[in-house]
VEXDREN-2710 file (C-alpha; in Angstrom, 1 decimal):
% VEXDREN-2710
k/r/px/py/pz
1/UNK/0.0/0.0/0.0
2/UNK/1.4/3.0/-0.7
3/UNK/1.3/5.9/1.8
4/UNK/-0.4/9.4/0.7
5/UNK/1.8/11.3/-0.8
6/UNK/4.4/8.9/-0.9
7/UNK/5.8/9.4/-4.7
8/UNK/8.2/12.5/-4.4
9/UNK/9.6/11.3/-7.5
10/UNK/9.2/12.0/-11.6
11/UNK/8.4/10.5/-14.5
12/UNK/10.7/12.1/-16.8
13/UNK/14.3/10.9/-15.9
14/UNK/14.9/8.8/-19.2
15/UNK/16.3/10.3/-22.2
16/UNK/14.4/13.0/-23.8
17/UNK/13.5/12.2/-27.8
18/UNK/14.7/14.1/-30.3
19/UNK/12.1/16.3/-31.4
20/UNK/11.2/19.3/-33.4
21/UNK/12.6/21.5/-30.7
22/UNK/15.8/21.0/-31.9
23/UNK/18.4/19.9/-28.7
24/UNK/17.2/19.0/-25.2
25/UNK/19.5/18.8/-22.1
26/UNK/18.4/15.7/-19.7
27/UNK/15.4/16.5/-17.7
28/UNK/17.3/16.1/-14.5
29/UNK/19.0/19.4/-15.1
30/UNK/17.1/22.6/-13.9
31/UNK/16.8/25.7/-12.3
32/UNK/17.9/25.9/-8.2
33/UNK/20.1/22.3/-9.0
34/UNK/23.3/21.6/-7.2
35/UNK/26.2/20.2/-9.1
36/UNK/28.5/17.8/-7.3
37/UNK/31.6/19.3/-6.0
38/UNK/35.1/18.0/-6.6
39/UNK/34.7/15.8/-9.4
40/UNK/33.8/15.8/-13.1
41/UNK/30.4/16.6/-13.7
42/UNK/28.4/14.8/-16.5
43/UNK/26.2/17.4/-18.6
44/UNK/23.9/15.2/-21.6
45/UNK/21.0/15.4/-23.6
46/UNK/19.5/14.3/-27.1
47/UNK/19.9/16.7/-30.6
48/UNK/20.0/16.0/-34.3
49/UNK/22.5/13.7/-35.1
50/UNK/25.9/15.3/-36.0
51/UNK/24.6/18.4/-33.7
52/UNK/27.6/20.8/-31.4
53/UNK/26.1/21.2/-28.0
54/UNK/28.1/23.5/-26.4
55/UNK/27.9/23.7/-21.8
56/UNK/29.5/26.9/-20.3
57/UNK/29.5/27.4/-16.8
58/UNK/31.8/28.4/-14.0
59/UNK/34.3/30.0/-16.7
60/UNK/34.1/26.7/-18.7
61/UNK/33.4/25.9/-22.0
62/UNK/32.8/22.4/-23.3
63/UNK/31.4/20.9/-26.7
64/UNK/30.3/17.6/-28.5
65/UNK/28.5/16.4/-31.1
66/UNK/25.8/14.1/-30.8
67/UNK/25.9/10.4/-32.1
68/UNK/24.2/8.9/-34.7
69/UNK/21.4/8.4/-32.2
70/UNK/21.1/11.5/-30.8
71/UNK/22.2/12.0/-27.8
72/UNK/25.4/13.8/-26.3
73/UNK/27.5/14.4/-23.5
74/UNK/30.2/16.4/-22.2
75/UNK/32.1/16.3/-18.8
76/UNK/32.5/19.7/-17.0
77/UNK/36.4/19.8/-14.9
78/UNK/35.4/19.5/-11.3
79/UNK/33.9/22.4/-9.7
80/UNK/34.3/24.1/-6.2
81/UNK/32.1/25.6/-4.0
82/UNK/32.4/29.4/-5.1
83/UNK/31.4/28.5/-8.9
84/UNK/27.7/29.2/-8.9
85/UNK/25.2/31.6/-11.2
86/UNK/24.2/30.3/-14.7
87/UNK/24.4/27.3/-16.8
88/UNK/23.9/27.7/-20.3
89/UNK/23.4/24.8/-22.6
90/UNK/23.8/25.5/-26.7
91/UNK/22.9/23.7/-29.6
92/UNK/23.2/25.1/-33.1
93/UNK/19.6/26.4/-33.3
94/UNK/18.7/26.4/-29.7
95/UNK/19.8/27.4/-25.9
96/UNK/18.7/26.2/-22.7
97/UNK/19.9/28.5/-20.1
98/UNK/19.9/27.0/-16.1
99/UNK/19.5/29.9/-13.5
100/UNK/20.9/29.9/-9.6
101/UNK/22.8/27.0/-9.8
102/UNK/25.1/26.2/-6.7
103/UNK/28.1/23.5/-6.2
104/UNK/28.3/21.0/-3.2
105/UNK/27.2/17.7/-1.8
106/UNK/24.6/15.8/-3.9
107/UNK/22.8/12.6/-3.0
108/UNK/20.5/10.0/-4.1
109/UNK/17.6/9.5/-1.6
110/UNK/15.7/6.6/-2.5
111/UNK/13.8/4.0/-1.4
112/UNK/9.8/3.3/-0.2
113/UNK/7.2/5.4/1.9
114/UNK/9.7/6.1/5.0
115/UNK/12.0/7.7/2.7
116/UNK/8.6/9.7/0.8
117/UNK/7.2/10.9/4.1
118/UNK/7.9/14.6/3.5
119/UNK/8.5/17.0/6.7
120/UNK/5.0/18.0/6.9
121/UNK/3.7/14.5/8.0
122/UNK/6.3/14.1/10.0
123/UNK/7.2/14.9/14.1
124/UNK/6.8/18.5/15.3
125/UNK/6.3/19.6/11.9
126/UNK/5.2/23.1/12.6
127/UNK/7.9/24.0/14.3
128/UNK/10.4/22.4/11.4
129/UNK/8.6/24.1/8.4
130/UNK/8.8/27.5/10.3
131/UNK/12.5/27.2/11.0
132/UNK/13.6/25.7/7.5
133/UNK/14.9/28.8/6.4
134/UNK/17.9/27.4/4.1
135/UNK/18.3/27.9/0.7
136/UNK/21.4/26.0/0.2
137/UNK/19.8/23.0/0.4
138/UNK/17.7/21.8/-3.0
139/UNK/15.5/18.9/-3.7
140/UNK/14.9/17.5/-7.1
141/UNK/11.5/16.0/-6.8
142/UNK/8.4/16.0/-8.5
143/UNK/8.4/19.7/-9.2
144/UNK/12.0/19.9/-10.6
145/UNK/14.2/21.5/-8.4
146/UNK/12.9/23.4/-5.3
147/UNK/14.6/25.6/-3.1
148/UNK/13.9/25.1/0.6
149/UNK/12.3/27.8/2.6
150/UNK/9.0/27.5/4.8
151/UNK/7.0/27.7/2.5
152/UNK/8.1/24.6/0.7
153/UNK/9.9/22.7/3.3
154/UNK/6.9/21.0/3.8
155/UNK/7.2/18.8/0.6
156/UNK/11.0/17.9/0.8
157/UNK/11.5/14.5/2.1
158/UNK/12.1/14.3/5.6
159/UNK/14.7/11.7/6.4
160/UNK/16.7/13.3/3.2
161/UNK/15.8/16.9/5.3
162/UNK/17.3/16.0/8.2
163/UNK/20.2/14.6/6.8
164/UNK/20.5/17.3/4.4
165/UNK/20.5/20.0/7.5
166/UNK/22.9/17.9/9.6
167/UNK/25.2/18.0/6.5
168/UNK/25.0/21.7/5.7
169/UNK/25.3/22.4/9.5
170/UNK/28.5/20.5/9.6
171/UNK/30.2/21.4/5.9
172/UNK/28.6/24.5/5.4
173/UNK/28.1/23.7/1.9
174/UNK/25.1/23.5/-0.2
175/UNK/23.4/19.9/-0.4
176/UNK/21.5/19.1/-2.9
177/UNK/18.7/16.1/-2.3
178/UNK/18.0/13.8/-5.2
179/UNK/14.5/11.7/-4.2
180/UNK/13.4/8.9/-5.5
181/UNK/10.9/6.8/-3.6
182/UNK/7.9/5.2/-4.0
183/UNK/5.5/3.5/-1.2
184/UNK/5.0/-0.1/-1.2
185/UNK/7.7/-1.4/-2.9
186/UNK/10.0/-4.0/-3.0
187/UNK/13.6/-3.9/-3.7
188/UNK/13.1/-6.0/-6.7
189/UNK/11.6/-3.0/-8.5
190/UNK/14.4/-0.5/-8.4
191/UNK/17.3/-3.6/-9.5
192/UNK/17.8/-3.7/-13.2
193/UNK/16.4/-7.2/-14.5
194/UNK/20.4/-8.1/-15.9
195/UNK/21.1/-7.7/-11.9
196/UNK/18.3/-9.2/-10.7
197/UNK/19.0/-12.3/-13.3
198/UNK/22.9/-12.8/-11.2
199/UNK/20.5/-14.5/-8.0
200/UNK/18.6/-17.7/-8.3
201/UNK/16.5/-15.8/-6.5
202/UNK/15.7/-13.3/-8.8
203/UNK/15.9/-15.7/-11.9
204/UNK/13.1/-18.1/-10.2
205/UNK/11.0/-14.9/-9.6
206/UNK/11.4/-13.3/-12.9
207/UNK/10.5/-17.0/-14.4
208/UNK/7.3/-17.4/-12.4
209/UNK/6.6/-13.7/-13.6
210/UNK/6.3/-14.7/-16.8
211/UNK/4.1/-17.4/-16.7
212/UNK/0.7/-16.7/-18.8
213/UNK/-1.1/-17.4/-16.0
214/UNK/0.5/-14.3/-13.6
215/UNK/1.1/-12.2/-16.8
216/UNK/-2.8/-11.7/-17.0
217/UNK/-2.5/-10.2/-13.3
218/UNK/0.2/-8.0/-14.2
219/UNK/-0.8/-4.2/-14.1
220/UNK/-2.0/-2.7/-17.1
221/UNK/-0.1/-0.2/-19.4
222/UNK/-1.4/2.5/-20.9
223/UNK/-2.5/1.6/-24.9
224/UNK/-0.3/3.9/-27.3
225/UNK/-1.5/4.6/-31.0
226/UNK/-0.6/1.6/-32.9
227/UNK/-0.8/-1.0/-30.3
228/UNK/-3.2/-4.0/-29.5
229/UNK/-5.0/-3.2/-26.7
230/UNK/-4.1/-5.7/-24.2
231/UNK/-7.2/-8.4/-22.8
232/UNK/-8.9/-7.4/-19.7
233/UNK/-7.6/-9.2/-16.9
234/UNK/-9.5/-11.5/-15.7
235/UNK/-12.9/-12.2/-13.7
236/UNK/-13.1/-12.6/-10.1
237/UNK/-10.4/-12.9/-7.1
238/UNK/-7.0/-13.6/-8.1
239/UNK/-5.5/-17.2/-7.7
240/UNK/-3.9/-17.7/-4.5
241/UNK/-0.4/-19.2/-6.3
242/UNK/-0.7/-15.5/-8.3
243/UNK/-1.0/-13.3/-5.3
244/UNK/1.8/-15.0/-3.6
245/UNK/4.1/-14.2/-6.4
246/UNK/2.8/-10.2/-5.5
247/UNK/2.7/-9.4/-9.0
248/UNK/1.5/-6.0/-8.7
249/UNK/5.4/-5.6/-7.6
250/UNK/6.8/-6.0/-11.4
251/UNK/10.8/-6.4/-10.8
252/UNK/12.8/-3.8/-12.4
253/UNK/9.5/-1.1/-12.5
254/UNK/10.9/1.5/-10.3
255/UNK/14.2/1.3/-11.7
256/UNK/13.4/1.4/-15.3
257/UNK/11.1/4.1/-14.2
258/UNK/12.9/6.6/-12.2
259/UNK/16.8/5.6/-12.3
260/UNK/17.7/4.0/-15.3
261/UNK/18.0/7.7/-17.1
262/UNK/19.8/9.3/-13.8
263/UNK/23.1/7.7/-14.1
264/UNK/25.4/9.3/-14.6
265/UNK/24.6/12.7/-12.6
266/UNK/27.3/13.5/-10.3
267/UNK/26.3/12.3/-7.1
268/UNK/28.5/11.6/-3.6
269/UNK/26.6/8.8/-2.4
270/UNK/22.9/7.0/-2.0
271/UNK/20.9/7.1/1.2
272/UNK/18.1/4.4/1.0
273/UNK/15.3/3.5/3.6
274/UNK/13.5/0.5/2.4
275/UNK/12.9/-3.0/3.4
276/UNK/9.0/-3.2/4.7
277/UNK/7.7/-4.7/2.1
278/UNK/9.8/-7.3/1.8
279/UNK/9.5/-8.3/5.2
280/UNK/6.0/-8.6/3.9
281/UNK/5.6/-10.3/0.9
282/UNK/7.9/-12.6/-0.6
283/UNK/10.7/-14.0/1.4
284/UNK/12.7/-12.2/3.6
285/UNK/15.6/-14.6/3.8
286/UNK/16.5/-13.1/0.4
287/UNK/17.0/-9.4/1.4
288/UNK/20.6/-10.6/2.4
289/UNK/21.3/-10.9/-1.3
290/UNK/19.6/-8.2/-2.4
291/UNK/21.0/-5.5/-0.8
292/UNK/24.5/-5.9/-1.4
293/UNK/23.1/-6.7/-4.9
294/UNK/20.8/-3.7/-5.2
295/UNK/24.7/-1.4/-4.3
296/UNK/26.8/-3.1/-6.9
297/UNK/24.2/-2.7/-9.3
298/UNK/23.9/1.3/-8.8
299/UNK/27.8/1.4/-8.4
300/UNK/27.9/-0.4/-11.5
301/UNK/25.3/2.6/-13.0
302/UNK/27.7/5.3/-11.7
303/UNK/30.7/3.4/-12.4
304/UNK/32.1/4.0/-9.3
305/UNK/32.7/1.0/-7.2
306/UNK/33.0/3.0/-3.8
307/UNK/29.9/5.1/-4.5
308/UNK/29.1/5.5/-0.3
309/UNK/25.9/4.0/0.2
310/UNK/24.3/4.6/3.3
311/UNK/20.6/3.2/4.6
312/UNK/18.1/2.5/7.4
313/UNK/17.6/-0.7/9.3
314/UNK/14.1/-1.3/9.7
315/UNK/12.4/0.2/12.7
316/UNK/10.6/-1.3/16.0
317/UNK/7.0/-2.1/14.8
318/UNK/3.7/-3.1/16.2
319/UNK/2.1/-3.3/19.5
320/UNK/3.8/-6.2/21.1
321/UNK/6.5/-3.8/23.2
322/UNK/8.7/-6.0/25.3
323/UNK/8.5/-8.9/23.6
324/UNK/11.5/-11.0/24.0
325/UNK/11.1/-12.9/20.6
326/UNK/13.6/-16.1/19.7
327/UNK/10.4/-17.5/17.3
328/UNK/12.2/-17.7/14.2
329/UNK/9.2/-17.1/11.9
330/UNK/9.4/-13.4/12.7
331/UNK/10.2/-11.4/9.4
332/UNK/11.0/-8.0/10.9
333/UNK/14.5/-9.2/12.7
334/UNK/14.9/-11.7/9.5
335/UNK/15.3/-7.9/7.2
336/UNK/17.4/-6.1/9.8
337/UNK/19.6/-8.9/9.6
338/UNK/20.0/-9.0/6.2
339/UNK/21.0/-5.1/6.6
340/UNK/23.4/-5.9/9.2
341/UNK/25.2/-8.9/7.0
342/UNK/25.4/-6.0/4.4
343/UNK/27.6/-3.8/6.0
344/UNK/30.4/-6.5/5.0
345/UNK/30.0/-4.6/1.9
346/UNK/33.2/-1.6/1.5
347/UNK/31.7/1.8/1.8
348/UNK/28.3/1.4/3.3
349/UNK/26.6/2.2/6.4
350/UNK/23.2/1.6/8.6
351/UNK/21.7/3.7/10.7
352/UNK/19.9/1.6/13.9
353/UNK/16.1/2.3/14.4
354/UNK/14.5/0.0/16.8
355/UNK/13.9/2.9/19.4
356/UNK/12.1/5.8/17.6
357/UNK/8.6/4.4/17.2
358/UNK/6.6/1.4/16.7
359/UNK/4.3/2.6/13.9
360/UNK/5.0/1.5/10.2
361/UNK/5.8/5.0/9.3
362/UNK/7.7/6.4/12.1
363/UNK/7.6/10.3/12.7
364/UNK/11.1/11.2/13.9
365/UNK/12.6/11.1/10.8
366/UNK/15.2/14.0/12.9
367/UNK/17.2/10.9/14.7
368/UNK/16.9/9.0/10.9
369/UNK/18.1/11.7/9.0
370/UNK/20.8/12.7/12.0
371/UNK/21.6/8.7/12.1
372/UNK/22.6/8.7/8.3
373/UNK/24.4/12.1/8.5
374/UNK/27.0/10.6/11.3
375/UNK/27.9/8.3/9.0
376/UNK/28.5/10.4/6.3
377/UNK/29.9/12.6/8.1
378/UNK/32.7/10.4/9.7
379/UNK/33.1/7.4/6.6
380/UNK/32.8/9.8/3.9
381/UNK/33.6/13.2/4.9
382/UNK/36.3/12.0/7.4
383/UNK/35.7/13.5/11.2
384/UNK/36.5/12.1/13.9
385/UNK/33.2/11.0/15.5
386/UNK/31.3/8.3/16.8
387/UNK/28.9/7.5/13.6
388/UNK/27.5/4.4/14.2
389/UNK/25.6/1.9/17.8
390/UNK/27.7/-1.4/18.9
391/UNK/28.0/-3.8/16.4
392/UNK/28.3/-7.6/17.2
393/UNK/32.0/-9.0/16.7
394/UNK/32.2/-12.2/18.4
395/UNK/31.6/-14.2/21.3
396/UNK/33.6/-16.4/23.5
397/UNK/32.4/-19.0/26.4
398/UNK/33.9/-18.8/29.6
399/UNK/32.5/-20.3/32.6
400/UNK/29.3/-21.4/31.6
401/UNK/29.1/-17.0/30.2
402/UNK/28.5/-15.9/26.9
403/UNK/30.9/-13.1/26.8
404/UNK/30.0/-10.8/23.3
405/UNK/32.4/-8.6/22.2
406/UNK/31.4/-5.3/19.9
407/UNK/32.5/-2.3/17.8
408/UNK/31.8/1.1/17.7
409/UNK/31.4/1.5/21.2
410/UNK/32.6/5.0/21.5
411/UNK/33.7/5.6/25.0
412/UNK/32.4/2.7/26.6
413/UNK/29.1/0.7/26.7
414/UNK/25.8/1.9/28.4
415/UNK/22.8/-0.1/29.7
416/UNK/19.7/2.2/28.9
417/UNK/18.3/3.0/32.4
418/UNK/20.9/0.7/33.8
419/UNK/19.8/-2.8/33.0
420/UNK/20.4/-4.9/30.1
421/UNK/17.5/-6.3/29.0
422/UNK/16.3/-8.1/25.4
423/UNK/18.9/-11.1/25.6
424/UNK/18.2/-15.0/24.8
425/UNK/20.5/-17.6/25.2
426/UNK/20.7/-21.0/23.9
427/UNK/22.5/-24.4/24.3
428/UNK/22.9/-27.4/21.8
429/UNK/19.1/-27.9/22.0
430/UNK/18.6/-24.6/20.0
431/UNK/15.3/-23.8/22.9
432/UNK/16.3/-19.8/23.7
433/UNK/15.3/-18.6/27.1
434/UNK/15.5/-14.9/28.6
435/UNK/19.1/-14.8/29.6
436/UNK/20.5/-12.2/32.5
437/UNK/22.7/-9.7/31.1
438/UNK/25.4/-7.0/32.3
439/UNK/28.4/-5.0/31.1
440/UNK/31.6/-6.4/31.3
441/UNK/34.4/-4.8/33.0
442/UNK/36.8/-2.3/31.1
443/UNK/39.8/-4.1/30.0
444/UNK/42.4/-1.7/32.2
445/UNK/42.4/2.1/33.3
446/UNK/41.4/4.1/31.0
447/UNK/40.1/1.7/28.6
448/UNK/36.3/1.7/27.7
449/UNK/34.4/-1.7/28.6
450/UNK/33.4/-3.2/25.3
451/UNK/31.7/-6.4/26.4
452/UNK/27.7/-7.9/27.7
453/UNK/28.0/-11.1/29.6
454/UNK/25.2/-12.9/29.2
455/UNK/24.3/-16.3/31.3
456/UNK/21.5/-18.2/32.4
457/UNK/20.7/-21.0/35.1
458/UNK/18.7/-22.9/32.6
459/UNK/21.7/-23.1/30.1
460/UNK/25.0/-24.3/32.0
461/UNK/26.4/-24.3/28.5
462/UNK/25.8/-21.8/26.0
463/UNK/25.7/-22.0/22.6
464/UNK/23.8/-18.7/21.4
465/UNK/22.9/-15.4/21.9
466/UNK/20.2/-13.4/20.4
467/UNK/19.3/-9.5/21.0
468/UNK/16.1/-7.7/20.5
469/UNK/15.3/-10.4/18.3
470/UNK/11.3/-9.1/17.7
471/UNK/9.2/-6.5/15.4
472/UNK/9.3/-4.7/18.4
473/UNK/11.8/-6.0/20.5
474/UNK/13.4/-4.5/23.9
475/UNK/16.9/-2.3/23.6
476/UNK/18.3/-2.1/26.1
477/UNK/22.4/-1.5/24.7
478/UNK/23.7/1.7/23.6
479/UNK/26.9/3.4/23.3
480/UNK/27.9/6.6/25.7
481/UNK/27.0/8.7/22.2
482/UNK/23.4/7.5/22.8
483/UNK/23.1/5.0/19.8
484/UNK/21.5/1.8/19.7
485/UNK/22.9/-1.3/18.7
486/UNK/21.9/-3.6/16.1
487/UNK/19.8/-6.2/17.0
488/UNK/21.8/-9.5/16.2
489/UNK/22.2/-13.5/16.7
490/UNK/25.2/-15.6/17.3
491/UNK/24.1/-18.2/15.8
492/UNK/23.4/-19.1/11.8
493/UNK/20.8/-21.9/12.6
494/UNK/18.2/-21.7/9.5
495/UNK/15.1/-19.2/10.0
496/UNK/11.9/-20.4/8.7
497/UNK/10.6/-17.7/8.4
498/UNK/6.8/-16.8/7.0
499/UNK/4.7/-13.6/6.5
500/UNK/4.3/-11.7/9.5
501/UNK/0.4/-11.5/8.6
502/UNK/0.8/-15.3/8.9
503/UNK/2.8/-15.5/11.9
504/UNK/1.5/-17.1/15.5
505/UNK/-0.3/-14.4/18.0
506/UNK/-0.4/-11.4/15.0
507/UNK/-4.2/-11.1/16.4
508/UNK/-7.4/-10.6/13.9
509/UNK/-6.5/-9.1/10.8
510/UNK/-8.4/-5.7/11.6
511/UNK/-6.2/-5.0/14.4
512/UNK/-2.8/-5.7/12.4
513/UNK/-0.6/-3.0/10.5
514/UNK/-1.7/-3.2/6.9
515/UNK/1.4/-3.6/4.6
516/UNK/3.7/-1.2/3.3
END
């Protein structure tokens, strides 16, 4: 389901056609953009075959002809800061001139409905919109390029706001905000199909896809002169073994949609907030491939194989508060996992949510956006902070203890209102049982204490650890910077894992969170 006003995001990203009008720039290039500083900057756009585009800005002038198809390109020497004013783009019979342009940090904010909910929806939004008096930060949206001010603050995203603002706070540069997000969907729609066909997963689902039987589901295009209108789909409710497949989710749609014609505007990195969806429909177990496999796929776009790419790990949800889950059927911690495993990937970072709601669509999107910004700030813009919650390392068994070890535990580890809680242990028998938890001592003077020993009665010898395994699970462990840490297991014992809708104790379907 897609939340209202959840598509800050345009439909005219692809490569213009050559028409009458003689030579187009890309429509991603506007009035109020931001061009990314410090590295070459890709200006392109169709003519007439054989055409000189000429792009002068900043002091520089650079030409090319357009191919035998129509398009052309040129790369503008990397820009600084100060170079601002007018861009002017040429062609032999026409000019397209760009006015207030700035230069300085650009990102990609993509992803589903948490990403779309604009500023206005969001916590304290009064108060925001009044103060959001900075017009050095842009966002490219549905409406072009917009500069932000109160009076449109209201639109802009706001997890790619508050990011934005923690970034221009710290640099003091402009920050322009590329969004692209959608409600309701799956990560399958914004991978190209050649990336999605490098899984078995993605092959099997593209396969079932194209049965006859789930292509008369499929949504319908629009008719265009000339073509066969398409049969109606068909009578009654749809097949159970179609709605499974969730073919209203056509792989590839959102890319081929609204990134396939971005690439390659300059960009710094990608922030993305998804992952609802496919903790409810499909299976969850395959997020773990599909993230990294969603990055290499846009790095591949950009041609950059250290493009930063940041993103959220999905929030605390639903009304069961202080449940201490070890049921391996649960989705929710299945996806955050899969988030976690991803940060094996160079250059990419994760932002811990499980403590700033419990609703589906969260409303501090200030902690989000401020989440993502530390990381940026320290692993791509290089200060010395603390950017990220503990992360599990490993474990050790010593004395009938589980004795977990973590990283990014600033200057030491904290017990939120000073008791562990959220911790299951486990012996060969795989049964999990609350477990007692404390800190662990620092390692010598000075030295921060970067260990939770975690024991139980009922398990002389452990096995496993689990924390804030659950939708909405109990944190309880943060670093002295405030963060929470990632939920994790030890253990790699297989998940079954099923809908949540389907899952034991979700409670009559009128009381349950409908789906992303």
């Amino acid at each position: 389901m897609s939340h209202p006003n959840a598509i800050l995001a345009t439909a005219f990203l692809g490569v213009l056609a050559v028409s009458a009008a003689g030579m187009e720039p890309n429509a991603i290039f506007g009035d109020r953009m931001v061009l990314q500083r410090g590295m070459a900057v890709p200006v392109w756009g169709t003519a007439a075959a054989g055409e000189k585009v000429t792009v002068r800005f900043a002091g520089q002038e650079k030409a090319a002809l357009a191919d035998a198809n129509g398009t052309w390109q040129v790369r503008l020497d990397p820009l600084a800061v100060g170079d601002a004013g007018r861009m002017t783009v040429a062609g032999e019979a026409k000019t397209v001139t760009f006015s207030d342009v700035l230069v300085g940090e650009v990102w990609l904010c993509a992803g589903q409905s948490n990403m779309a909910m604009t500023v206005g929806r969001a916590a304290e939004a009064k108060a925001e919109v009044a103060a959001a008096k900075l017009p050095r930060i842009r966002q490219s949206g549905r409406k072009g390029w917009v500069v932000c001010s109160p009076e449109t603050a209201g639109g802009f995203s706001a997890t790619a706001f508050y990011f934005a603002r923690d970034l221009h706070a710290s640099l003091d540069v402009p920050v322009g905000l590329i969004v692209r997000a959608v409600g309701g969907t799956r990560i399958e729609q914004w991978t190209a199909r050649p990336w999605l066909t490098k899984l078995a997963y993605g092959r099997t689902l593209l396969a079932k896809l194209s049965d006859p039987n789930v292509q008369a589901w499929l949504p319908r295009p629009r008719g265009g002169r000339g073509q066969a209108p398409r049969p109606p789909r068909p009578k009654g409710p749809m097949p159970p073994e179609v709605a499974a497949l969730d073919p209203g989710h056509v792989p590839s749609s959102m890319y081929d949609r609204f990134l396939a014609g971005l690439a390659p505007f300059a960009i710094r990195g990608v922030i993305w907030y998804q992952g609802e969806r496919n903790a409810k429909a499909g299976d969850p177990r395959a997020y773990a491939e599909l993230l990294p496999n969603l990055i290499a796929n846009w790095r591949s776009d950009w041609r950059r194989a250290d493009l930063p790419f940041g993103y959220v790990q999905l929030p605390n949800l639903g009304p069961d508060a202080g449940r201490v889950a070890h049921a391996p059927q649960d989705a929710w911690p299945v996806v955050r996992e899969a988030a976690l495993r991803a940060l094996r990937v160079p250059g990419t970072g994760m932002a811990v949510t499980i403590d700033v709601g419990g609703d589906l669509h969260p409303k501090n999107k200030q902690a989000v956006g401020r989440r993502l910004a530390l990381w940026a700030r320290q692993a791509v813009y290089g200060e010395k902070i603390v950017h990220s919650g503990p992360i599990f390392q490993s474990m050790q068994v010593d004395g009938g203890k589980a004795v977990l070890r973590f990283a990014h535990v600033g200057g030491g580890l904290v017990a939120k209102g000073g008791t562990l809680g959220g911790f299951v242990l486990a012996g060969a028998d795989r049964k999990f049982v609350p477990a007692r938890a404390v800190l662990g001592p620092a390692a010598g003077p000075g030295q921060a204490g970067k260990t939770v020993i975690v024991s139980s009665e009922r398990v002389p010898e452990p096995v496993a650890v689990r924390y804030a395994w659950a939708d909405n699970p109990v944190y309880s462990l943060l670093n002295d910077a405030g963060l929470p840490a990632s939920p994790f297991r030890t253990d790699d014992w297989p998940l079954a894992t099923v809908r949540q809708s389907q899952r034991p104790g979700a409670g009559p379907a009128r009381n349950r969170k409908r789906s992303p």
